[in-house]
C-alpha positions as CSV (number, residue, x, y, z in Angstrom):
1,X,124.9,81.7,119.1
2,X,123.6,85.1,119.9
3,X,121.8,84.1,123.0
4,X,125.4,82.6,124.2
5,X,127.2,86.1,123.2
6,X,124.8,88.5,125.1
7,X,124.9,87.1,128.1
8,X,128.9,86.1,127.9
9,X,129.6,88.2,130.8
10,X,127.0,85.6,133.0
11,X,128.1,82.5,131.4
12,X,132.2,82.7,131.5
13,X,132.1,83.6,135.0
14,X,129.8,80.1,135.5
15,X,131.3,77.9,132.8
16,X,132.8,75.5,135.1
17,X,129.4,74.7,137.0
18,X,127.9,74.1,133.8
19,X,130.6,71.8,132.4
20,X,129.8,70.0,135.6
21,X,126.2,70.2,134.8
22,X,126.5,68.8,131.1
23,X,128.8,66.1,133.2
24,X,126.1,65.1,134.7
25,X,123.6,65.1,132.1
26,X,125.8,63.2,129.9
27,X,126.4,60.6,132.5
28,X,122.6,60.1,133.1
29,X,122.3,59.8,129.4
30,X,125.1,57.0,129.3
31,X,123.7,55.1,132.2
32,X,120.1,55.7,130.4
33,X,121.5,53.7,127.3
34,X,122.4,50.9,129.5
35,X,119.2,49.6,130.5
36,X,118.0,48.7,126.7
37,X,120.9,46.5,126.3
38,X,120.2,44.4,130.1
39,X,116.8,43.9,128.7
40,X,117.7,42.7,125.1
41,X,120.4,40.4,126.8
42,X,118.6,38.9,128.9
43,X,115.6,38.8,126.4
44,X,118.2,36.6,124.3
45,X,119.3,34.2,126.7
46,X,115.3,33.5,127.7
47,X,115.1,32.5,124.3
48,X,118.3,30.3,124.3
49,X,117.2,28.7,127.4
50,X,120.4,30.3,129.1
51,X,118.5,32.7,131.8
52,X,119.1,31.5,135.4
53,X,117.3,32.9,138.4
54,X,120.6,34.3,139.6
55,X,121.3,35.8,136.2
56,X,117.6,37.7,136.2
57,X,118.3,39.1,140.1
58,X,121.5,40.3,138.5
59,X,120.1,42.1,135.7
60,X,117.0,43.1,137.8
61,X,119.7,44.8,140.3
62,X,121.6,46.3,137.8
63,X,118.2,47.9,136.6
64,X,117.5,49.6,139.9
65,X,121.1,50.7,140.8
66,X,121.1,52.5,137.5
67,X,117.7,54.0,138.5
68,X,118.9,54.8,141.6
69,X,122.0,56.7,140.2
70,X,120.4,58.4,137.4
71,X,117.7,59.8,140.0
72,X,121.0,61.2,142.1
73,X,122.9,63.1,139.1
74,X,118.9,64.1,137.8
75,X,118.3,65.9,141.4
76,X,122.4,66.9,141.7
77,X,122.1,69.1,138.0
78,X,118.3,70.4,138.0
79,X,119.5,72.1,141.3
80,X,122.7,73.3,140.0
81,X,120.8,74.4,136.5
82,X,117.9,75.7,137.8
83,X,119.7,77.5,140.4
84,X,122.0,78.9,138.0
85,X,118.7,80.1,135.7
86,X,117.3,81.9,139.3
87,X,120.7,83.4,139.7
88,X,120.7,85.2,136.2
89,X,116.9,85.9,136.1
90,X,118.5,88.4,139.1
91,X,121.4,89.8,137.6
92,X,119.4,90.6,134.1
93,X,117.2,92.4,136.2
94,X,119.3,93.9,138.8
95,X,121.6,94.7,135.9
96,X,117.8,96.8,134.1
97,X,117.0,98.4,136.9
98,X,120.4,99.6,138.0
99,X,120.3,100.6,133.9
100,X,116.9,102.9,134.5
101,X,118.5,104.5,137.2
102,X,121.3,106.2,135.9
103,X,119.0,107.2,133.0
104,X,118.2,110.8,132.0
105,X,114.3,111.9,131.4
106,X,114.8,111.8,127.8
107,X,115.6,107.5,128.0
108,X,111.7,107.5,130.1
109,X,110.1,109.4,127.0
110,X,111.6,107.2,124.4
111,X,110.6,104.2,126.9
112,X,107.3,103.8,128.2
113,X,106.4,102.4,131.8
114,X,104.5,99.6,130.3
115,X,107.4,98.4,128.0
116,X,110.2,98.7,130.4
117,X,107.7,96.6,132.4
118,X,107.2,94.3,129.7
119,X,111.7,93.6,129.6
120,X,111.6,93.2,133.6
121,X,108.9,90.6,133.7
122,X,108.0,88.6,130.8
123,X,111.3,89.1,128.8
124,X,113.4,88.1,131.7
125,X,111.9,85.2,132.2
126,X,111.9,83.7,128.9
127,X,116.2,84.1,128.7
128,X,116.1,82.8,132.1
129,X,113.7,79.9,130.9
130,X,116.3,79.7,127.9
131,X,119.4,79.2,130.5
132,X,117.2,76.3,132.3
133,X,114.9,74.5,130.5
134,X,116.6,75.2,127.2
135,X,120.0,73.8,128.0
136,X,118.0,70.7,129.3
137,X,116.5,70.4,125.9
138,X,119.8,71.0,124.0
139,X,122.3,68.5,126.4
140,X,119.1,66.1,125.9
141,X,119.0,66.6,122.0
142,X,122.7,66.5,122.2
143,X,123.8,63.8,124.6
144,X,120.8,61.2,123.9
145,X,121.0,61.2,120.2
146,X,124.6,60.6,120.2
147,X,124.9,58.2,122.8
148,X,121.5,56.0,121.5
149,X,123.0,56.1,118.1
150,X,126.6,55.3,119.0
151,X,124.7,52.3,120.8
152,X,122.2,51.2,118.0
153,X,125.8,50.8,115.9
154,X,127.7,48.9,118.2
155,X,124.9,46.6,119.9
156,X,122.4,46.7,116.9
157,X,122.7,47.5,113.1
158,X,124.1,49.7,111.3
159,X,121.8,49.4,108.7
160,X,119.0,49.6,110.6
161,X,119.9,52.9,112.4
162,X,120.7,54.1,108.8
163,X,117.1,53.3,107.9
164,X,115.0,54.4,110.7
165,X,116.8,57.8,111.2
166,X,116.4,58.3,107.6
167,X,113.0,61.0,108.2
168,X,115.2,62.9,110.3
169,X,116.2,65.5,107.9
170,X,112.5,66.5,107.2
171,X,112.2,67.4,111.1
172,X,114.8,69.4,110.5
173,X,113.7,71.3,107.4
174,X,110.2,71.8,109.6
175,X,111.4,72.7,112.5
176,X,113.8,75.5,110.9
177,X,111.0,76.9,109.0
178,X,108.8,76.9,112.1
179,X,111.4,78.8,114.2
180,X,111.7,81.4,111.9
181,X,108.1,82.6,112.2
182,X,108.0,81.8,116.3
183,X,110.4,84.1,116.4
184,X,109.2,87.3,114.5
185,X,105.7,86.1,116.3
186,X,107.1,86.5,119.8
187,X,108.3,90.1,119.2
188,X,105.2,91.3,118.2
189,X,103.5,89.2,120.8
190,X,105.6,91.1,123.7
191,X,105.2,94.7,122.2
192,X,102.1,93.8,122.1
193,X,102.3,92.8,126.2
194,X,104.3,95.9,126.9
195,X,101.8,98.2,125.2
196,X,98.8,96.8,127.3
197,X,101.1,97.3,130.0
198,X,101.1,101.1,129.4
199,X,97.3,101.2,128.9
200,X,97.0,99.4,132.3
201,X,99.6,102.1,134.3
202,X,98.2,105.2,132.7
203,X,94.4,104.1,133.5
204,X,95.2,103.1,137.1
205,X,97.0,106.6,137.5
206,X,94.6,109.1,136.5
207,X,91.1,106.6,137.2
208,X,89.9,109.3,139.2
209,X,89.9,111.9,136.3
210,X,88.3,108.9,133.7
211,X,85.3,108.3,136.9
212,X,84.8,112.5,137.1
213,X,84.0,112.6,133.3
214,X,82.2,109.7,133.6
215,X,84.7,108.0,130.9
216,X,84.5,104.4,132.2
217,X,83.2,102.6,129.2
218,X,85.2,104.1,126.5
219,X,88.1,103.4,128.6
220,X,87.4,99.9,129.2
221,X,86.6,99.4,124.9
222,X,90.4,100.9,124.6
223,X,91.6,98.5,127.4
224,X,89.2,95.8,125.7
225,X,91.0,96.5,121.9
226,X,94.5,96.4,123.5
227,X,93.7,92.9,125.4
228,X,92.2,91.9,121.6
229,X,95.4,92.4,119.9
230,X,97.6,91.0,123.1
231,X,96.0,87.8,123.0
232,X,95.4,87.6,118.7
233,X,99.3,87.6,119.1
234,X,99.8,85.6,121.1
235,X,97.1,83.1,119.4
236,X,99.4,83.6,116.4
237,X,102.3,82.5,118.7
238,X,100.5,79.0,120.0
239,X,99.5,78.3,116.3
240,X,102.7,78.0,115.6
241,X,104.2,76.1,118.6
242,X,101.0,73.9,118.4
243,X,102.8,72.4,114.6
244,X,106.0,71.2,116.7
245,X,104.4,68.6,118.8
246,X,102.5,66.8,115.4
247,X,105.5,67.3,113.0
248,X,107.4,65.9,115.4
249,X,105.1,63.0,116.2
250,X,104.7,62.1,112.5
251,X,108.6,62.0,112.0
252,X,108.9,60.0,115.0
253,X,106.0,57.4,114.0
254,X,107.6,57.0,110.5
255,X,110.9,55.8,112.0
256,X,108.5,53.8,114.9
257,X,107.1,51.8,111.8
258,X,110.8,51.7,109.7
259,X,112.3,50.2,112.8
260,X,110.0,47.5,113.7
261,X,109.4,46.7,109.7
262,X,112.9,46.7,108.8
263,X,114.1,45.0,111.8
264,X,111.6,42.2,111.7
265,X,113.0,41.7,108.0
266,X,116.6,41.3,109.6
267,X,115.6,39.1,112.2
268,X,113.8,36.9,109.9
269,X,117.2,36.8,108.1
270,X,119.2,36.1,111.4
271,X,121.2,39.7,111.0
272,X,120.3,40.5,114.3
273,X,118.6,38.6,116.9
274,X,115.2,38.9,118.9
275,X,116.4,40.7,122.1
276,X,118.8,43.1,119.7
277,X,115.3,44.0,117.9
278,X,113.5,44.8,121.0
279,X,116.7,46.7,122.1
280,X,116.7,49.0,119.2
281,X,112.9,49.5,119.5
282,X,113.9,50.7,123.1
283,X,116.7,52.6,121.9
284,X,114.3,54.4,119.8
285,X,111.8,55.3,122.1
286,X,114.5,57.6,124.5
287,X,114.9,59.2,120.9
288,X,111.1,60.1,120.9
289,X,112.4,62.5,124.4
290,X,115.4,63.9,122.3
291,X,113.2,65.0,119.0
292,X,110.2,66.8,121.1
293,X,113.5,68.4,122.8
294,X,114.8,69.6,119.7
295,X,111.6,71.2,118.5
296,X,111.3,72.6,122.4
297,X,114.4,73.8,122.5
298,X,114.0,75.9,118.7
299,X,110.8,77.2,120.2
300,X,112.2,78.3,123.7
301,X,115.6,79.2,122.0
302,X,113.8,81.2,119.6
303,X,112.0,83.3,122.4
304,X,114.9,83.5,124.1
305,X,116.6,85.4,121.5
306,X,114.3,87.5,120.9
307,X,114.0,88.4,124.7
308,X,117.7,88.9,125.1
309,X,117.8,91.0,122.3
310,X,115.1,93.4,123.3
311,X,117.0,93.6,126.8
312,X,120.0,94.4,125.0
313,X,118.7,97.0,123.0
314,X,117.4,98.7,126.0
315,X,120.9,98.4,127.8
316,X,122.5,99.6,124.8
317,X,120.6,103.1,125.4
318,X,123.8,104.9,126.8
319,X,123.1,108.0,129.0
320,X,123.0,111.0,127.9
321,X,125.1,113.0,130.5
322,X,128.0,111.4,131.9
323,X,130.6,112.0,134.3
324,X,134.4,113.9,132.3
325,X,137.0,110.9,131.8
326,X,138.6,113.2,135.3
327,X,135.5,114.5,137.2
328,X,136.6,117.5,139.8
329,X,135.5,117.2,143.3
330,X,133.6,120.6,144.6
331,X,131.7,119.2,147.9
332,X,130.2,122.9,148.0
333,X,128.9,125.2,145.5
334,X,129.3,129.0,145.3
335,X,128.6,131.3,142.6
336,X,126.6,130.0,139.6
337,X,127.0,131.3,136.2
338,X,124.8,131.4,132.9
339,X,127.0,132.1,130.4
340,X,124.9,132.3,127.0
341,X,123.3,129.3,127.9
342,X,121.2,128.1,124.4
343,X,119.0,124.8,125.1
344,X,116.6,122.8,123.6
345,X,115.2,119.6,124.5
346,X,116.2,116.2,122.5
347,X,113.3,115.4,121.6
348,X,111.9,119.3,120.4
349,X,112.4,121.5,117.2
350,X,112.7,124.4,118.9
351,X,115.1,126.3,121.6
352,X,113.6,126.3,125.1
353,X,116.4,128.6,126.6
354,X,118.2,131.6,124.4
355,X,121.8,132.9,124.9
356,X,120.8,133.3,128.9
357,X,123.1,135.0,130.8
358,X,122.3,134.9,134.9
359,X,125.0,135.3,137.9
360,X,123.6,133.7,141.2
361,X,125.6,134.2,144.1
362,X,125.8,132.1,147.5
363,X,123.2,132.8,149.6
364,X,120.9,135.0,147.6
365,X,117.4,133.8,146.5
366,X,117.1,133.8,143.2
367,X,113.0,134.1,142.0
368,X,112.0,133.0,138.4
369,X,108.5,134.1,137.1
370,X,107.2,134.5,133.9
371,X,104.3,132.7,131.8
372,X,103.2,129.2,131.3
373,X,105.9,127.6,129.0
374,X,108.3,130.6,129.2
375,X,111.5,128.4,130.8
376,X,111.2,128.3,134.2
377,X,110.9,125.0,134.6
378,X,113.5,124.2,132.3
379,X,116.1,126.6,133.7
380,X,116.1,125.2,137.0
381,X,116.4,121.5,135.5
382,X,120.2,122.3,134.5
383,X,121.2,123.1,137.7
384,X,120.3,118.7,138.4
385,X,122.8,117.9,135.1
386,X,119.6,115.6,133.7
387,X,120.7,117.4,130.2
388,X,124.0,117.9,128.2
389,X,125.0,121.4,128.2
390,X,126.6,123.6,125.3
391,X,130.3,123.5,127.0
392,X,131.2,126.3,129.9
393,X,127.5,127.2,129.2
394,X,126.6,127.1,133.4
395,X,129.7,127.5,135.5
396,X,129.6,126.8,139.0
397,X,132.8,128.5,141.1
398,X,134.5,129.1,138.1
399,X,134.1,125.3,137.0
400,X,132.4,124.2,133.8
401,X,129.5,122.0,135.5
402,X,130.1,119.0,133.0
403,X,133.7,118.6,134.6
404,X,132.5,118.6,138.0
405,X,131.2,115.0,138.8
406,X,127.7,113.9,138.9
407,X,127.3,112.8,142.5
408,X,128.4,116.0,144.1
409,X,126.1,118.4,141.8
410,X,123.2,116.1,142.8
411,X,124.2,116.3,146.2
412,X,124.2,119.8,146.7
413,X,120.6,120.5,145.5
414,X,117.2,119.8,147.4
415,X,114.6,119.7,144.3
416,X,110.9,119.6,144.9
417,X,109.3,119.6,140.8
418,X,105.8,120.9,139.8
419,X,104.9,117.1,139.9
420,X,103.6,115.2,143.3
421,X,106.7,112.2,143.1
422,X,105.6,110.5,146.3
423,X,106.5,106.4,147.1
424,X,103.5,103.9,148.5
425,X,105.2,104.4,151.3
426,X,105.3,105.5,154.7
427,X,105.2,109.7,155.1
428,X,108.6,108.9,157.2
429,X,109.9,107.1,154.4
430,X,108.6,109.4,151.7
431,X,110.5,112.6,153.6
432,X,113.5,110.6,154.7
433,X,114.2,109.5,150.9
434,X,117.7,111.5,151.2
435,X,118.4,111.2,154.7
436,X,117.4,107.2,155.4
437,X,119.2,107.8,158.7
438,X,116.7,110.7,160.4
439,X,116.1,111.0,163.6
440,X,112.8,111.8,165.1
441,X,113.9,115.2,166.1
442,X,115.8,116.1,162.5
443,X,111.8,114.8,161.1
444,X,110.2,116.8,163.4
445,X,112.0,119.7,162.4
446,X,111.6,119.7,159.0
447,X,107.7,119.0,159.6
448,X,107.5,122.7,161.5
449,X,109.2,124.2,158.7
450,X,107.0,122.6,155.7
451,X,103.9,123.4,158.2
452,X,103.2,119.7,157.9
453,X,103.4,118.9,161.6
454,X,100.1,119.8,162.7
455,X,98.6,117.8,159.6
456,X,100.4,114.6,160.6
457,X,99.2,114.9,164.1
458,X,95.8,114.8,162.9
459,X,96.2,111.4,161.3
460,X,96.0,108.1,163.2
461,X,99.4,106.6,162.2
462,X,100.9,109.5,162.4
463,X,104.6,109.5,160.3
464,X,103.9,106.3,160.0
465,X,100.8,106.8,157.7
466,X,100.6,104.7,153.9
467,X,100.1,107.6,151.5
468,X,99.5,105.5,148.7
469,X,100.2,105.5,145.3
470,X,101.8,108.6,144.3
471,X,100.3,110.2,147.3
472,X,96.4,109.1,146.7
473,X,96.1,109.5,150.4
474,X,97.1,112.8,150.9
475,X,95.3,116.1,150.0
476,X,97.8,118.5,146.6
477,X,98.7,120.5,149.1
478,X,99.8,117.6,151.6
479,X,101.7,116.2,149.2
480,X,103.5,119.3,148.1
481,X,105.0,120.0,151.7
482,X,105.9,116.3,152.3
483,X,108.4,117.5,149.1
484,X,109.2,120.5,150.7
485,X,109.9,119.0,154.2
486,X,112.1,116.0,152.0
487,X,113.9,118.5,150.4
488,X,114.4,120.7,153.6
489,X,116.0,117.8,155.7
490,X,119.1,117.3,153.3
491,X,119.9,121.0,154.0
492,X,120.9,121.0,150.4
493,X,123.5,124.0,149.2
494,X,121.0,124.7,146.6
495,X,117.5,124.5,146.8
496,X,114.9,124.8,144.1
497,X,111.5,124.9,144.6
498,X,109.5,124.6,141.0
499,X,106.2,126.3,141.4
500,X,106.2,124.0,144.4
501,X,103.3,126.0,146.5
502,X,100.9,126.0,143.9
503,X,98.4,123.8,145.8
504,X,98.7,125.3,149.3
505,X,96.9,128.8,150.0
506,X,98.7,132.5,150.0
507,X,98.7,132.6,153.6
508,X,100.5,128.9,154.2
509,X,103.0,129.7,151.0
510,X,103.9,133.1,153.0
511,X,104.7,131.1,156.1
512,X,106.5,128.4,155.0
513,X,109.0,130.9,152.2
514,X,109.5,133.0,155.7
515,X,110.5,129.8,157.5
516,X,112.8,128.6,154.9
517,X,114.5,132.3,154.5
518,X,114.9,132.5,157.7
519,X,116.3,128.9,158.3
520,X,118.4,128.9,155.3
521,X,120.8,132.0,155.4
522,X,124.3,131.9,153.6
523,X,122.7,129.1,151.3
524,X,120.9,129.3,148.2
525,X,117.8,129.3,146.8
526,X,115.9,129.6,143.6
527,X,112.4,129.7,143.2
528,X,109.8,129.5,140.3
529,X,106.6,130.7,141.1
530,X,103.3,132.1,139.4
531,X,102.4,134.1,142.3
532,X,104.3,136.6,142.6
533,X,104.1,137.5,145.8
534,X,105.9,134.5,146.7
535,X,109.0,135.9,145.7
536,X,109.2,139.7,146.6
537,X,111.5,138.9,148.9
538,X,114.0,137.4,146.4
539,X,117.6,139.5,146.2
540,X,116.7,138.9,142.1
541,X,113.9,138.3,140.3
542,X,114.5,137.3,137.0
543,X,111.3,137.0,134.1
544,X,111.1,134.7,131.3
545,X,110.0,134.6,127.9
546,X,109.8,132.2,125.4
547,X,113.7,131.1,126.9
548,X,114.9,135.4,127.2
549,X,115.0,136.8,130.1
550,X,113.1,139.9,129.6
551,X,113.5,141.7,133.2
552,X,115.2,141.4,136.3
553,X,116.2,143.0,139.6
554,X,114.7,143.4,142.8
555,X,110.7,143.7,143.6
556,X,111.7,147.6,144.0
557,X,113.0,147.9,140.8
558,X,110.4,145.9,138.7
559,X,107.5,147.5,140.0
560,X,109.7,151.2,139.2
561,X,110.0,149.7,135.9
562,X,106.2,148.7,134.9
563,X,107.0,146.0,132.8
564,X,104.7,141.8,132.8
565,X,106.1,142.1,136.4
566,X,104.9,145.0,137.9
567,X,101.1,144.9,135.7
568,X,101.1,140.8,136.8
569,X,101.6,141.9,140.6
570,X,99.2,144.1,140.9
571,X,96.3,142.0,139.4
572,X,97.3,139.5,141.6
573,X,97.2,142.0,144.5
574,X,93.7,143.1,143.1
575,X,92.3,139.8,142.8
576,X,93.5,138.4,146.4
577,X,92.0,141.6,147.7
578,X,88.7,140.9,145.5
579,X,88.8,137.5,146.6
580,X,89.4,138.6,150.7
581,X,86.6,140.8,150.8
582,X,84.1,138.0,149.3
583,X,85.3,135.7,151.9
584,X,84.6,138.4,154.6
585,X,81.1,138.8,153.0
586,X,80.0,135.8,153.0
């Protein structure tokens, strides 16, 4: 069974707690057999005037010790099963998540939020619903067919069992043929949920962009379209599960009216008495249980598999960088080499890097510039090993950096992206994402140096303010120094800083790069800017291209050179000036 092979590594380290459990089920099911046959005795010897008082207090006590008993090993295995279904619902998704984060970007554009929302939630729970319920209905099916028709041969008729079961093979046909198209329904049904998933996240996220263009309604027909096809699926899905109940019932009333037909034919013949005839019509009501099992079980086996089978696919999704079969340990960095470096992105047609060469030596500041989409962003991003590299492409010490293990290059390097990536969290958790351990003064520190301090005196809560979702709470420029100040408190061997001032003014950019040069000698640091002036101070300045680097050197020697870099600085000059002098005006 496919749903018992994928999660093999979950059920052999549990196998005995579920023999235990099927132990119990089994008994319960035995014990549940027991009861028809006290009552058809006892029926016969009414009828043969043999039924003392003592006899009936016998059977009547027999009756409620077996209730008693089968209400013990009921509660004893729907804790242990139950329990057992909680237990894996965990694992599957502490196992996902744990998957997610060792995943490169390239795994979150081939996987959207919604979807990988869809596998944690819904998916999840219908295998853990599978390893509960569904092992109920299959040790039901299983244990109560078998033991009721083991019973109806020994205590009842052959013949008779023969002829009531005989409809049985047409639930069978019905129910394969219905489990089929639950199953192919189901998928479709949860892309379907994982896809209004995505609608919901990406609406929620930018709802303050859809309100400024005033973009409400079409939004809401989208989200309305989405919900349309979400619950037409899943309509599809119920019509389905709705024919299992009345197959199932029409099967089990045929053999209802065979039973009592056929064995009022042999009693009238003396084959089998009175109380046997009642017993058998007991014996086939527990099978009425055992057949709606059977179609349950289909149904929830069916979802099951297709669950486990999208979690599997998305486990399957191996990462794209991984650590050499004997990783080198270099706790700190030193000189960095491009050597040639050619790179594209998996996903693009193109090469976003060109046979780049760059040396970067410890300590220096290292400033990137050049146009929108020219590779600065995408230079920095193989220093954090989120990409494979062309082999002894970036060498760090000498070192290729795909032998040098994963932990340690992410260590060294304090990264604040383009992006806002706050938590909802606290602005002391949000800065102390690195360092969970922070002391107030180490905080405080890093809050002088990001020129953050004064803003979080200002608020009420102080470090202990909610920013909200990604930051909702906090002004561009808030957000960017809360980066800056988590990125700064890891004193990181390398720190990059991707266009990460682009929301505070000249002035504050000025003051905090000053801070952080000062702070930061002997260590290094690279930063991509559009504003120039942001990296005059940098011991290289390097400028991209379409992936070339197409200058470099010091301020000095760029602005000798009157290349992009010196024309670029000096309309940036001229329009700060421009824009100083209408300040002063007005």
């Amino acid at each position: 069974m496919s749903f018992i092979t994928k999660l093999g590594w979950f059920f052999r380290k549990r196998w005995l707690l579920y023999v235990l459990i099927v132990f119990l089920m089994s008994s319960t099911s035995y014990l549940n057999s027991v009861a028809p046959r006290l009552v058809g005795n006892a029926i016969d010897k009414m009828k043969a005037g043999l039924l003392t008082q003592a006899l009936l207090m016998e059977t009547v006590g027999l009756l409620i010790g077996i209730a008693i008993v089968m209400y013990l090993f009921i509660y004893a295995w729907n804790n242990l099963l139950f329990g057992s279904a909680a237990l894996l619902d965990k694992q599957l998704r502490d196992r996902l998540f744990g998957h997610w984060t060792r995943m490169t970007p390239s795994f979150f554009q081939r996987n959207r939020s919604g979807e990988l929302m869809a596998l944690a939630s819904n998916d999840i729970q219908a295998v853990s619903n599978t390893a509960g319920f569904g092992v109920v209905t299959l040790v039901n099916t299983v244990v109560i067919t078998s033991v009721v028709m083991v019973s109806m041969i020994l205590f009842v008729s052959f013949k008779l069992m023969i002829a009531a079961l005989l409809p049985l093979p047409l639930l069978a046909l019905a129910i394969n043929r219905l489990g089929k198209s639950l199953r192919n329904r189901f998928i479709l049904a949860q892309e379907s949920f994982g896809q209004m998933n995505d609608h919901v996240l990406e609406s929620i996220s930018v709802m303050r962009v859809i309100r400024s263009y005033v973009q409400e309604e079409k939004d809401m027909e989208a989200f309305e379209r989405v919900t349309g096809e979400v619950m037409e699926k899943n309509i599809r899905v119920a019509y389905v599960n709705a024919l299992f109940q009345p197959a199932i019932s029409i099967i089990v009333g045929i053999s209802f009216a065979i039973g009592i037909g056929y064995g009022s034919f042999l009693v009238f013949n003396n084959e089998i008495t009175l109380g046997q005839l009642v017993t058998f019509n007991i014996y086939l009501g527990l099978l009425i249980w055992p057949m709606i099992a059977f179609g349950e079980f289909i149904n929830i086996l069916q979802r099951g598999n297709a669950s486990v089978n999208r979690i599997q696919d998305n486990l399957n999704q191996r990462q794209e960088v991984s650590d050499a079969d004997k990783p080198m340990e270099l706790v700190h960095p030193g000189l960095i080499e491009f050597k040639g470096l050619t790179f594209r992105y998996p996903e693009a047609n193109t090469d976003s890097l060109t046979d780049l060469t760059l040396t970067i030596r410890r300590g220096e500041t290292l400033g990137i510039v050049g146009r929108t989409g020219s590779g600065k962003s995408t230079l920095l991003k193989q220093l954090l090993r989120q990409y494979p590299l062309p082999e002894r492409s970036l060498l760090i010490d000498g070192a290729p950096l795909e032998r040098i293990a994963i932990h340690h290059v992410r260590s060294w390097v304090g990264y604040v992206p383009q992006e806002h990536l706050l938590q909802s969290r606290t602005i002391r958790e949000n800065i102390s994402l690195g360092k969970p351990n922070a002391t107030d003064s180490e905080l405080a520190a890093v809050l002088e140096l990001a020129f953050l301090k004064h803003d979080v005196e200002q608020m009420e809560q102080g470090l202990e303010t909610i920013v909200g979702e990604n930051g909702v709470a906090l002004s561009g420029g808030q957000k960017q120094r809360v980066g800056i100040a988590r990125a700064l408190l890891i004193d990181p061997d390398i720190l990059i800083l991707d266009d990460a001032l682009s929301a505070v003014d000249a002035r504050t950019e000025h003051a905090i790069l000053e801070q952080i040069r000062r702070t930061r000698e002997g260590r290094t640091t690279l930063i991509a800017t559009h504003r120039l002036t942001a990296v005059a101070h940098a011991q290289q300045i390097i400028v991209l291209d379409n992936g070339h680097i197409t200058e470099s050197g010091t301020h000095d020697q760029l602005m000798e050179l009157g290349g992009w870099y010196c024309l670029q600085y000096n309309r940036q000059k001229l329009e700060q000036a421009l824009l100083t002098d209408g300040k002063e005006e007005l």
